[in-house]
N, C-alpha and C positions, 0 to 999 in steps of 0.2 A: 434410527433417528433419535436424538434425544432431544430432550425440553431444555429449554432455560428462560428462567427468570430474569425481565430486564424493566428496572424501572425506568419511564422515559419521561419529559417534562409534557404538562397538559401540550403546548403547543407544537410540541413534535408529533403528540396523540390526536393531535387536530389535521394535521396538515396528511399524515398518514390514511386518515381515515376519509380525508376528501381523494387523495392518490385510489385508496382501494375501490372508491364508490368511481371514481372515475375510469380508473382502466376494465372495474366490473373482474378483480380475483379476489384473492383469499388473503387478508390483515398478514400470515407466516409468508403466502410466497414470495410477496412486494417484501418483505424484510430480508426471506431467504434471499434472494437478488440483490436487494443492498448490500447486504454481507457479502457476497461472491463477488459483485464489483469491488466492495473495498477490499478483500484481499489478493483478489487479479491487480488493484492501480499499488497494492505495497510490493508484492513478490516485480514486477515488474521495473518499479524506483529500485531494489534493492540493486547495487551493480552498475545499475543503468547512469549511474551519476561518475562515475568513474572509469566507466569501460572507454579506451583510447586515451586516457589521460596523458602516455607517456609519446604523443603521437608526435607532437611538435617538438620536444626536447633535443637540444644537439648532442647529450651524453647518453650510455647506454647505462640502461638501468641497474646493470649488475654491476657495474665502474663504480655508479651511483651509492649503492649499496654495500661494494668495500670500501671507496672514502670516508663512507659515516662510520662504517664499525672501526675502521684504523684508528678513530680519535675515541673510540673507548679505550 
């Protein structure tokens, strides 16, 4: 496990430290958990905005995709 340094603003250091006194854990593991939320809600956007794009379209996408190169 390694360390790191993060400076955060006093009212993030406030609201944190009411969160820890409240769920009653440790200042790292309420942070580790934020961090693993936030990289679970990006890996999960990533694709996710585009997967079925081509679902409605009345052309095939490889038609699609010689048309455009033709006009290079």
């Amino acid at each position: 496990m390694s360390r790191i340094l993060v400076d955060l603003p006093d009212a993030q250091v406030e609201e944190l430290a009411a969160l820890v006194e409240r769920e009653q854990r440790s200042r790292a593991a309420v942070i580790r958990d934020a961090i693993d939320a936030y990289i679970a809600q990006h890996k999960r956007a990533v694709g996710a905005d585009v997967f079925g794009l081509w679902k409605s379209k009345k052309i095939d996408g490889l038609e699609y995709q010689q048309e455009l190169r033709s006009e290079w």
